[in-house]
C-alpha positions in Angstrom: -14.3 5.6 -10.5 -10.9 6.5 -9.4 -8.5 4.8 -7.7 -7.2 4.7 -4.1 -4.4 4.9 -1.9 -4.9 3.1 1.5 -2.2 5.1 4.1 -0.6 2.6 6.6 -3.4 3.2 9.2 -6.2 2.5 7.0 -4.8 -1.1 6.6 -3.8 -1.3 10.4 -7.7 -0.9 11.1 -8.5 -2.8 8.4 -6.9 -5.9 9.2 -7.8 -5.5 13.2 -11.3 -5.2 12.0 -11.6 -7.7 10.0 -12.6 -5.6 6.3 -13.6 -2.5 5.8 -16.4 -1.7 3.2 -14.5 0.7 1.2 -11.7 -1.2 0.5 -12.9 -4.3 0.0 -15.0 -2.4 -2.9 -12.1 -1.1 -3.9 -9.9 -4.3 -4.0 -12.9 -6.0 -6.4 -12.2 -3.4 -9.0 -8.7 -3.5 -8.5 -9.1 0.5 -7.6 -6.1 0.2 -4.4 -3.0 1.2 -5.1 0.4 0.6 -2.6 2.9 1.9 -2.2 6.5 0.7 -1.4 6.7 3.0 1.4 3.3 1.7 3.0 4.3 -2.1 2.2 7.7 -1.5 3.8 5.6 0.2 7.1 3.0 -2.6 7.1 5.8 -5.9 7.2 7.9 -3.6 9.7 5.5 -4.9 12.7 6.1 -7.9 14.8 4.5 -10.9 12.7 4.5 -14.4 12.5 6.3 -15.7 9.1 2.6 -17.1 8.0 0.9 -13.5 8.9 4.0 -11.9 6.8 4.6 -14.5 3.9 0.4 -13.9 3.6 0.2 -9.9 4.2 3.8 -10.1 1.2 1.5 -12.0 -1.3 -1.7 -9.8 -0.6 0.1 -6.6 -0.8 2.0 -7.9 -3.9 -1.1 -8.4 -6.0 -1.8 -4.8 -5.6 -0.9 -2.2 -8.5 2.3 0.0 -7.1 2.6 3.2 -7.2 5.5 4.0 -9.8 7.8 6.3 -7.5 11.1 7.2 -10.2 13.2 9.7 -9.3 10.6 12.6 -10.6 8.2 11.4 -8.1 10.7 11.8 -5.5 11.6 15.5 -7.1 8.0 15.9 -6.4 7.7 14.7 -3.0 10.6 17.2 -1.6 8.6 20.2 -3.5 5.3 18.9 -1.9 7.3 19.0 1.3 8.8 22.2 0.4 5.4 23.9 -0.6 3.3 22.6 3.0 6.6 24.3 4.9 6.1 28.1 3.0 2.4 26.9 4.1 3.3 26.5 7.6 3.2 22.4 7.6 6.2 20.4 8.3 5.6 16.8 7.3 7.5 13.7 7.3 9.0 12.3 4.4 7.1 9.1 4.0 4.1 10.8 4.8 4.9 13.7 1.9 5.7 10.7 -0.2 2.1 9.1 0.6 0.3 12.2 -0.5 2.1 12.7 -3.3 1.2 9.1 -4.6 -2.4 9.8 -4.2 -1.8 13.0 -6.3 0.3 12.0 -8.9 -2.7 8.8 -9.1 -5.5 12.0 -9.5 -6.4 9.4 -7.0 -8.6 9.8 -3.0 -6.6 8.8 -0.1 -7.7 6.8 2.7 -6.4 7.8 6.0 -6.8 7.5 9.5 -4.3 9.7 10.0 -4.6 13.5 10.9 -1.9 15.1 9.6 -3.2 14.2 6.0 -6.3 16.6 7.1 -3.8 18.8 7.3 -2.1 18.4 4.2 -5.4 18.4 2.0 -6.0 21.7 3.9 -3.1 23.5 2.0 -2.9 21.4 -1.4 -5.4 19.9 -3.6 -5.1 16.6 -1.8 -8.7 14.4 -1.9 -9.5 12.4 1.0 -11.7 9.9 1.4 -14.1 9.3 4.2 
């Protein structure tokens, strides 16, 4: 089984919903991986020092995504590639896909414009 990267509004609807099936499989076999990007988006919010001091340790028991500068060299040619495809994305969000593919792992997503992204690279959701 590979491993997974849970985008930002995975987690959101995650944590409103109490769990969600996937990932909590996922988190078992240690198969979720975060990114600093997604942890920095996810303590962003308006939270209580308890919610964050609990959401910091949760997040920091999860393997992170290496991101060195080559990762980032990536990230600008993933960006660069979608435009010559017609697909302007955001940094962070180029930066989320490209963790998923440098992992040769799915991505879990609420989030369209990562439809839109697999649509023109070899990105693998998971639904």
């Amino acid at each position: 089984m590979s491993g997974i990267v849970v985008d930002t509004s995975s987690w959101i609807e995650y944590f409103n919903q109490g769990g969600h099936a996937i990932i909590d499989e996922a988190l078992v076999e240690g198969r979720v991986y975060v990114s600093g990007v997604i942890a920095a988006e996810l303590t962003s919010g308006k939270l209580t020092t308890r919610h964050r001091s609990a959401l910091e340790s949760f997040l920091g028991d999860l393997p992170l995504v290496q991101d060195d500068l080559q990762h980032w060299f990536r990230v600008g040619q993933l960006r660069a590639t979608l435009l010559t495809k017609g697909l302007t994305v955001s940094t962070p969000d180029a930066h989320v896909a490209q963790c998923a593919l440098d992992l040769q792992a799915e991505l879990l997503t609420e989030d369209a414009v990562f439809t839109k992204i697999a649509r023109k690279v070899s990105l693998q959701l998971l639904s």
